[in-house]
Each structure stands twice: as C-alpha cells, then as structure tokens.
MDAnalysis code that builds the backbone (N, CA, C; Angstrom):
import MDAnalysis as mda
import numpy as np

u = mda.Universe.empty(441, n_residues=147, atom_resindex=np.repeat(np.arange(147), 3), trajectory=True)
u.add_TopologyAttr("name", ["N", "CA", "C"] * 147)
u.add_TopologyAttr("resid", np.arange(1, 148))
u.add_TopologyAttr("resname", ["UNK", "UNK", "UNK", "UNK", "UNK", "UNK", "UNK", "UNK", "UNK", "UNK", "UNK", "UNK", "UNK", "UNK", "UNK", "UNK", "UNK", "UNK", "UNK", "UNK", "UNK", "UNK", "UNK", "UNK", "UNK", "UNK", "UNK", "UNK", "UNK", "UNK", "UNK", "UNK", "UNK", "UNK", "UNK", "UNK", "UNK", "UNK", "UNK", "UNK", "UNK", "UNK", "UNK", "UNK", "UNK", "UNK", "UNK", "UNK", "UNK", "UNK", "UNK", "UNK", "UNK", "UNK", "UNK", "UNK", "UNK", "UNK", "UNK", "UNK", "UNK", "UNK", "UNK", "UNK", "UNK", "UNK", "UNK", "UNK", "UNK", "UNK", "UNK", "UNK", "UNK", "UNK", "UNK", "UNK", "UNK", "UNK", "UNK", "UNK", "UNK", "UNK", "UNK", "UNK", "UNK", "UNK", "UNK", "UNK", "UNK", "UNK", "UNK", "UNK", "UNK", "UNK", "UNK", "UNK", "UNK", "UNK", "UNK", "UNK", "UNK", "UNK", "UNK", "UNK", "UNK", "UNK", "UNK", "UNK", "UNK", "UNK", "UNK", "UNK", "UNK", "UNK", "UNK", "UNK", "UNK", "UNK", "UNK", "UNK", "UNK", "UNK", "UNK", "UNK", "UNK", "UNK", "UNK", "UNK", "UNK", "UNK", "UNK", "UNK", "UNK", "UNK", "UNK", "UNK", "UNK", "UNK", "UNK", "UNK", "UNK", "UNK", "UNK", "UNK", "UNK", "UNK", "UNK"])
u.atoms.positions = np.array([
    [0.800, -1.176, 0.000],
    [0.000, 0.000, 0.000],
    [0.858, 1.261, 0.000],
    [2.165, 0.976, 0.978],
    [2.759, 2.496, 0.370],
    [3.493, 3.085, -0.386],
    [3.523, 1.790, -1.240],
    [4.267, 1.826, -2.551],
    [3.175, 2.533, -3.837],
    [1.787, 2.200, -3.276],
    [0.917, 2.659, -4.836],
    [0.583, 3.897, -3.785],
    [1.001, 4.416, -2.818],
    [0.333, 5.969, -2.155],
    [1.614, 6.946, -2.656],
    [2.975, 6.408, -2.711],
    [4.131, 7.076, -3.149],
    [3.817, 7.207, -4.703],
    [3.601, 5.850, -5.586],
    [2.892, 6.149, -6.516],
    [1.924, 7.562, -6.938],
    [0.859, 7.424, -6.239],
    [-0.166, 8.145, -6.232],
    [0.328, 9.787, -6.480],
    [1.250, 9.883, -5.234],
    [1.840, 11.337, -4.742],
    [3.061, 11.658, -5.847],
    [3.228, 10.356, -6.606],
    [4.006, 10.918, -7.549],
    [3.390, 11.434, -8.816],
    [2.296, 10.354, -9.160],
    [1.274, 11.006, -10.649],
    [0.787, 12.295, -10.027],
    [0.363, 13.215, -9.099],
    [-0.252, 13.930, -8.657],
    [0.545, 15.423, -8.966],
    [1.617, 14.623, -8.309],
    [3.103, 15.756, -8.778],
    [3.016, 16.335, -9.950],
    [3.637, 15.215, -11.005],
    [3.356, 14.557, -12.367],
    [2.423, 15.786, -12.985],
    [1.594, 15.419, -12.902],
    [-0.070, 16.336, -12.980],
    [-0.173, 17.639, -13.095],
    [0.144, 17.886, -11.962],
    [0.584, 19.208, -11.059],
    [1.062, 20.011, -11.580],
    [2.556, 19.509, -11.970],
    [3.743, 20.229, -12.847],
    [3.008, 20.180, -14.409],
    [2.616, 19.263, -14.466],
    [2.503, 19.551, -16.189],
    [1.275, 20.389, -16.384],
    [0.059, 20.762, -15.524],
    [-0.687, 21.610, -15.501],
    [-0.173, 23.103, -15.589],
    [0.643, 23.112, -14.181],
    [1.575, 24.085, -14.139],
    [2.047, 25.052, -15.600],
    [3.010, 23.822, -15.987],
    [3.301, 24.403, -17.279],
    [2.718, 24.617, -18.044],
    [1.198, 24.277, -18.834],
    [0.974, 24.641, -19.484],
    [0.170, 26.268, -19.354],
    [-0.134, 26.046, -17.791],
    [-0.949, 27.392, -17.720],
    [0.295, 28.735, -17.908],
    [1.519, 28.223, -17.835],
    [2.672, 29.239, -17.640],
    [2.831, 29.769, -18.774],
    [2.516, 28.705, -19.946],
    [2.512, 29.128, -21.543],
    [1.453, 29.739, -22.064],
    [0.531, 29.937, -21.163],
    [-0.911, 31.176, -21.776],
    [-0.497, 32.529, -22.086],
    [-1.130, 33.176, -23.035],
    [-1.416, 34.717, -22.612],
    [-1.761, 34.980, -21.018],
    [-2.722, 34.269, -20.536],
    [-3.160, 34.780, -19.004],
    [-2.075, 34.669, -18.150],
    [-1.300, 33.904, -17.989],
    [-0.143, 33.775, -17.126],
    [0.843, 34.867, -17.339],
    [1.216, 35.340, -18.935],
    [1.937, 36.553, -18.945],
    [0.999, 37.520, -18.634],
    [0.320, 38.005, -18.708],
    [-0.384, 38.833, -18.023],
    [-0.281, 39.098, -16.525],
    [-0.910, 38.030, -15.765],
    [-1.045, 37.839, -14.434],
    [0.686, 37.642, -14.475],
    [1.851, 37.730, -14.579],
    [2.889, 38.005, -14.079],
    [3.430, 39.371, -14.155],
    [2.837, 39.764, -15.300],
    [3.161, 41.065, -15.492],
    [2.571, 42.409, -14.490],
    [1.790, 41.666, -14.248],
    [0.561, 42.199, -12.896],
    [1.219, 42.182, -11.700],
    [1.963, 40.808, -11.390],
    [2.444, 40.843, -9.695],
    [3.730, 41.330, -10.079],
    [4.476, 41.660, -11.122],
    [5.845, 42.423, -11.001],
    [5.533, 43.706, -10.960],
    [4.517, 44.189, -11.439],
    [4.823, 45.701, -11.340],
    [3.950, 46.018, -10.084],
    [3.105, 45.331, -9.419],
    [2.747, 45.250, -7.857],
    [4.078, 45.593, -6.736],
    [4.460, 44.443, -7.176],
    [5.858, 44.282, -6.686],
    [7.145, 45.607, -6.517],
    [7.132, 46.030, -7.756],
    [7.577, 47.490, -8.084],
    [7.074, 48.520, -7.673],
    [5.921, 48.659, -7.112],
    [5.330, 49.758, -6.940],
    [5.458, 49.648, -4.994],
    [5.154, 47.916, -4.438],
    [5.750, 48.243, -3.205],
    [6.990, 48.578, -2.889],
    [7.920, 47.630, -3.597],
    [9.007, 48.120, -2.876],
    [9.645, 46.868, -2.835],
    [9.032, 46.123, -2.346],
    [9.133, 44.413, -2.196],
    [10.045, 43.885, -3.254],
    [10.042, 44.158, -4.218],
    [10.794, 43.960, -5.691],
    [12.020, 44.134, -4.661],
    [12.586, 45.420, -5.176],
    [13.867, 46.289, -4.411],
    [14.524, 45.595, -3.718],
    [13.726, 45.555, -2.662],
    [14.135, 44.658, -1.034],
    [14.407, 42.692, -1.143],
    [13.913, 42.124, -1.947],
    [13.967, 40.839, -2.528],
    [15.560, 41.018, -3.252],
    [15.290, 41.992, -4.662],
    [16.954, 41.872, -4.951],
    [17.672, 41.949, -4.235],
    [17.750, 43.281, -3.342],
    [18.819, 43.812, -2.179],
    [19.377, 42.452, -1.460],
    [17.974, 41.776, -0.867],
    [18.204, 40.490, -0.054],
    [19.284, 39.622, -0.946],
    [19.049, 39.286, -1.996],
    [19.616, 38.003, -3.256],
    [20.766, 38.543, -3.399],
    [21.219, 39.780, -3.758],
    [22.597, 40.090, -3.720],
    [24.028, 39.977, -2.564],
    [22.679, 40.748, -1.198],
    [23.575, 40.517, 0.098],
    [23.711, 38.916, 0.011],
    [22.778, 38.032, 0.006],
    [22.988, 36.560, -0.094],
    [24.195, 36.170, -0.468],
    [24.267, 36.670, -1.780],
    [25.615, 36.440, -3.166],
    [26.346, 36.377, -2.938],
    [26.461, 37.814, -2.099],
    [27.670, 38.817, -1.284],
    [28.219, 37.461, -0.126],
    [27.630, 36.654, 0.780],
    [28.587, 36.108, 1.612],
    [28.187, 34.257, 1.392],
    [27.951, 33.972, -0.100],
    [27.794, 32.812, -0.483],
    [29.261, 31.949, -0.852],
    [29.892, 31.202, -0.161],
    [30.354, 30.552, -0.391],
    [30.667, 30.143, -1.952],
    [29.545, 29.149, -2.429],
    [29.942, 28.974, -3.291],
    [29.909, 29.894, -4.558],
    [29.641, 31.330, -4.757],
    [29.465, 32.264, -5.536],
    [31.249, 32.744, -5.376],
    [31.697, 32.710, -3.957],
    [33.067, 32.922, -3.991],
    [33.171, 32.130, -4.589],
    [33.652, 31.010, -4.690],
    [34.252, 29.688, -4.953],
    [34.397, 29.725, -6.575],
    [33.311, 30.280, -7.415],
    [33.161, 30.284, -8.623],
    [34.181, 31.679, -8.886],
    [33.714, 32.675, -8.251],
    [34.259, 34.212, -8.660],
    [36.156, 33.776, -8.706],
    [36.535, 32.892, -7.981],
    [38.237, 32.663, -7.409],
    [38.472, 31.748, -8.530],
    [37.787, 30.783, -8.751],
    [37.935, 30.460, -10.230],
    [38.336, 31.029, -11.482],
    [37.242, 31.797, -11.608],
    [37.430, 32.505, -12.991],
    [38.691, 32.890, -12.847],
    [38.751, 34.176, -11.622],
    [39.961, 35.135, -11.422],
    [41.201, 34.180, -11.815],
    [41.332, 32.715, -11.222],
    [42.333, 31.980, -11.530],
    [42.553, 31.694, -12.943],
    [41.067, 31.547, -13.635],
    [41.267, 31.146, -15.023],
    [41.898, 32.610, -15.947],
    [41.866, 33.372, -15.534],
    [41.858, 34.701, -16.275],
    [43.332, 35.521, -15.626],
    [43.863, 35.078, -14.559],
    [45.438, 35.437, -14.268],
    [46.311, 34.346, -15.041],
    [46.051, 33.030, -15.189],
    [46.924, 32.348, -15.822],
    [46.522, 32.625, -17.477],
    [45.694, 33.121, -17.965],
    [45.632, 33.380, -19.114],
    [46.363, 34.389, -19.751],
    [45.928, 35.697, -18.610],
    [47.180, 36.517, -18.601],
    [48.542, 36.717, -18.676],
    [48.892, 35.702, -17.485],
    [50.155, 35.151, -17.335],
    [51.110, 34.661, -18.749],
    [49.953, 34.141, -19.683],
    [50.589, 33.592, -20.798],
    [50.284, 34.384, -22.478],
    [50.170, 35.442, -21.956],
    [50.026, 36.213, -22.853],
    [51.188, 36.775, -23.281],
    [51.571, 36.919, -24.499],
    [52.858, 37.184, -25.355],
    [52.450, 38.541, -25.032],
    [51.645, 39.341, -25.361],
    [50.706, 40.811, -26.276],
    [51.169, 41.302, -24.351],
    [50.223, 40.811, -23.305],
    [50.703, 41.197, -21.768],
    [52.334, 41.436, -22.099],
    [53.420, 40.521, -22.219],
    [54.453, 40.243, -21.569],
    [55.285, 41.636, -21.957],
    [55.026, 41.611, -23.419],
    [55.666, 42.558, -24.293],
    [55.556, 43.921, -23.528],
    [54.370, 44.318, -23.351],
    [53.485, 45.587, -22.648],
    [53.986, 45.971, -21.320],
    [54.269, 44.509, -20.490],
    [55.246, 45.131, -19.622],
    [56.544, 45.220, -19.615],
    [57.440, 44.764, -20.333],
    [58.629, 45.137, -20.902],
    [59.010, 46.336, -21.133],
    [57.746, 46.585, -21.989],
    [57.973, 48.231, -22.658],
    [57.633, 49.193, -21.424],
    [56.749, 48.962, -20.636],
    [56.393, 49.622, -19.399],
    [57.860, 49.522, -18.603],
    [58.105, 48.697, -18.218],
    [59.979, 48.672, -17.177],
    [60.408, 49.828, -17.999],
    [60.599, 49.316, -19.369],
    [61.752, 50.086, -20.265],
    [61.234, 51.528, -19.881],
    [60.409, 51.747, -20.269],
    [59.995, 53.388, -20.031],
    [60.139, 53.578, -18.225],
    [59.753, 53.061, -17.679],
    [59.956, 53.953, -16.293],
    [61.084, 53.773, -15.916],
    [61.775, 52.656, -16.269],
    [63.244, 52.846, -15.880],
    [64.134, 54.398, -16.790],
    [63.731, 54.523, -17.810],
    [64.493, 55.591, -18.713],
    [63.867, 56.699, -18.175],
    [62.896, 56.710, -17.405],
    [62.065, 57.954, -17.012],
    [62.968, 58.604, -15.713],
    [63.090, 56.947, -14.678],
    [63.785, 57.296, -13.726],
    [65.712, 57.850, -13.859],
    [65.691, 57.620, -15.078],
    [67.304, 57.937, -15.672],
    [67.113, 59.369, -15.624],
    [65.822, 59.976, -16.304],
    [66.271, 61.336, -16.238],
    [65.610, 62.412, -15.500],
    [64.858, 61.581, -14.206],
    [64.415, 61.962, -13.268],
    [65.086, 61.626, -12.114],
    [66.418, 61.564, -11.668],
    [66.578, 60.865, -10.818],
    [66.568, 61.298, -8.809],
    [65.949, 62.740, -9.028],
    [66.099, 62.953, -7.720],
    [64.876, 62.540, -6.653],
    [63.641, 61.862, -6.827],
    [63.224, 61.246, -6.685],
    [64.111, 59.988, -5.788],
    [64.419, 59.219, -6.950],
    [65.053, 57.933, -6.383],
    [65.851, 58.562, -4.836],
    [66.938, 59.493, -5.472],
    [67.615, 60.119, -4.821],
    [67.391, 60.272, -3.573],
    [66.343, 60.791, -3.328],
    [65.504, 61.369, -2.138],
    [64.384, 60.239, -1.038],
    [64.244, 58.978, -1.708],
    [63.533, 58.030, -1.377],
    [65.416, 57.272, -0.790],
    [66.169, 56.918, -1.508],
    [67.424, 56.675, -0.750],
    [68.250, 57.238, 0.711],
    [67.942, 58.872, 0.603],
    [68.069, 59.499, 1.160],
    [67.434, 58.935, 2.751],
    [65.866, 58.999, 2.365],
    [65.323, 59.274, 3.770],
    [65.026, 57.461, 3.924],
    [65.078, 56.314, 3.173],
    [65.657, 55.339, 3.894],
    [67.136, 55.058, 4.796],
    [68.106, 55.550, 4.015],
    [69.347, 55.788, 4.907],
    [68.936, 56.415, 6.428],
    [68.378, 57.609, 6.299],
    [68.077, 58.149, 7.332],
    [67.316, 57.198, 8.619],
    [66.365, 56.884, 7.923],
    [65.311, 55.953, 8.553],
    [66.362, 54.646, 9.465],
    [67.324, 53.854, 8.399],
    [68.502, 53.121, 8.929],
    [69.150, 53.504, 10.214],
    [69.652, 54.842, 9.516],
    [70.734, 55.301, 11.101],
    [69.705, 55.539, 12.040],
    [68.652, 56.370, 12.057],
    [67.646, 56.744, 13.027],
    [67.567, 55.387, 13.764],
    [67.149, 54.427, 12.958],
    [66.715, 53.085, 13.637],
    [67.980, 52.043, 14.845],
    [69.022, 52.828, 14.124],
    [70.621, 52.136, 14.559],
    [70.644, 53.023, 15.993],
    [70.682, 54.446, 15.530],
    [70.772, 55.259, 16.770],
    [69.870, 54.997, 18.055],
    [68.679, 54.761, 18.012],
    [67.505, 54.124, 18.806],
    [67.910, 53.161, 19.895],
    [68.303, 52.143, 18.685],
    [68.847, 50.785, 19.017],
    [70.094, 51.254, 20.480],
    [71.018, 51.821, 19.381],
    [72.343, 52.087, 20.662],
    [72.438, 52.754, 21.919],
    [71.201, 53.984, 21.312],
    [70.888, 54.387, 22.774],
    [69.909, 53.619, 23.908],
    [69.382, 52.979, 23.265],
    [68.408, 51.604, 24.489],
    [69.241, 50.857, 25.252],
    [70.562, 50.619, 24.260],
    [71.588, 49.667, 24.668],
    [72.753, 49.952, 26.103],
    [72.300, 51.500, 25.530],
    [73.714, 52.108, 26.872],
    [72.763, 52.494, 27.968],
    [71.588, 53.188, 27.569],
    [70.638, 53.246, 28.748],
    [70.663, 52.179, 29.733],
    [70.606, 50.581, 28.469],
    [70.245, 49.268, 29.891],
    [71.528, 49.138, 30.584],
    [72.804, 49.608, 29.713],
    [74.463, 49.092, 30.059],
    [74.400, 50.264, 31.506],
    [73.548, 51.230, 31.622],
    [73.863, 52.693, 32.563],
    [73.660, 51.779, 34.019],
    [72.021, 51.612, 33.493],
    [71.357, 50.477, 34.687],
    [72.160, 49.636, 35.192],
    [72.383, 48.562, 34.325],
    [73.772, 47.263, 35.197],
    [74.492, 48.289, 35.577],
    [75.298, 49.056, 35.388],
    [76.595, 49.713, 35.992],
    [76.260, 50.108, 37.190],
    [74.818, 50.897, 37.203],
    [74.741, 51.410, 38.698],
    [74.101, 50.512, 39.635],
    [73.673, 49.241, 39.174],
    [73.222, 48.296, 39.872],
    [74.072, 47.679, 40.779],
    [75.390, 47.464, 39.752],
    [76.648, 46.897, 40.188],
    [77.246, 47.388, 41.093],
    [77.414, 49.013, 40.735],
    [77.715, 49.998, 41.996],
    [77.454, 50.412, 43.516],
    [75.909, 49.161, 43.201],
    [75.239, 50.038, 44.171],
    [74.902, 48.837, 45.230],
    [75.179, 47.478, 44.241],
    [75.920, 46.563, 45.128],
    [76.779, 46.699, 45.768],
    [77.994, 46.924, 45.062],
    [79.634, 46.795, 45.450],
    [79.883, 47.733, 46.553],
    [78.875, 48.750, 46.619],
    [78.969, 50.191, 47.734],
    [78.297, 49.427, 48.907],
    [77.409, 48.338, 48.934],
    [76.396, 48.120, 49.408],
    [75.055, 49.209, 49.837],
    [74.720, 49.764, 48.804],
    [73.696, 50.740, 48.952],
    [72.487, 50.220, 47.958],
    [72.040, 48.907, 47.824],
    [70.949, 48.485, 47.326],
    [69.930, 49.512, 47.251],
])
C-alpha cells in the first residue's frame, strides 16, 4: 500500500507540474505576471527581494568559490600572454628611462631610507647604553652596598 500511495503522490506531482506548465505558456499567465511584477515594483518588495539576493551572493560561499575560479582562469591566461608580456617590458623600459632622467626622486627616497637606517641604529644604541647605565649602577650600588 505504500508503494501505490508514493505512486499516487508521484502522478499527482506529475499532474501538477505539467498543468503548471501549461498554464505558464498562456497569454493569461503573462499577463497575471506582469501584474504581480509591477505590484511588486510599486511596493518596494521587488527592491528589497533583490537587495536580499545580492547581500545573499555577497557572503555565499559557493558564488566565492566560482568568482576565485574565474579570477584563476583569467590570471593564468594573462600570465601567458605574449601581447601582456611585451606591454610590460615596454612599461619597465619606459619607467626605468624615465627614472634615468628623473633621478632625484630615487635620490631622495634613498636618502630618507638611509636616514630611517641610522635613526633606527641610533635608537637601538641608545636603548643599549641606557640598559648598560642600569647594570653599571646596579653593580655599583651593590659593590657600595647601597641596594
């Protein structure tokens, strides 16, 4: 018996759907859809449904999963592009010849890394004698016995 009721619930389905469809293929059905979309549009409800489907999109897993794809399919495509490779060649070539006859720039970015270096060295050495000041008078203040 619950083999011809699964039956049953399946022709019913069956039925169902193919009714379905054909009423979907009327004039009346485009009509009556055309009716609840611009209902829809006029509440607001439209709007707020996309808004919803996008934020969805926005933290869907597998919509990432596809988007990291492509990006992968489309950097290694890149990657092997003669027409790319050339383009950046010529790009080095030019900003390097740019920086040939611009060079105080570089100059000045050298400059205030050096600076940045010693600043960072100087820091360093003075932390170093500060802690060396400490032991000394620690030691002193042993050896005096004046803890």
């Amino acid at each position: 018996m619950f083999h011809r009721g699964t039956e049953r619930a399946g022709l019913t389905t069956q039925l169902a759907d193919a009714v379905l469809r054909r009423l979907l293929e009327t004039e009346v059905a485009d009509v009556l859809i055309d009716r609840v979309i611009q209902a829809l549009m006029r509440s607001g409800e439209l709007e707020r449904l996309i808004a919803k489907v996008v934020v969805d999109f926005e933290a869907s897993p597998i919509l990432d999963s596809l988007v990291d794809r492509q990006i992968e399919r489309v950097l290694l495509e890149l990657r092997r592009s003669e027409a790319l490779q050339l383009l950046i060649q010529k790009q080095a070539g030019d900003y390097l010849v740019h920086l040939g006859e611009h060079p105080a720039p570089v100059q000045r970015l050298i400059q205030e890394q050096s600076r940045g270096v010693v600043e960072e060295f100087l820091e360093s050495l003075r932390a170093r004698a500060l802690a060396g000041d400490d032991t000394v008078d620690r030691w002193v203040r042993r050896a005096t016995g004046r803890s």
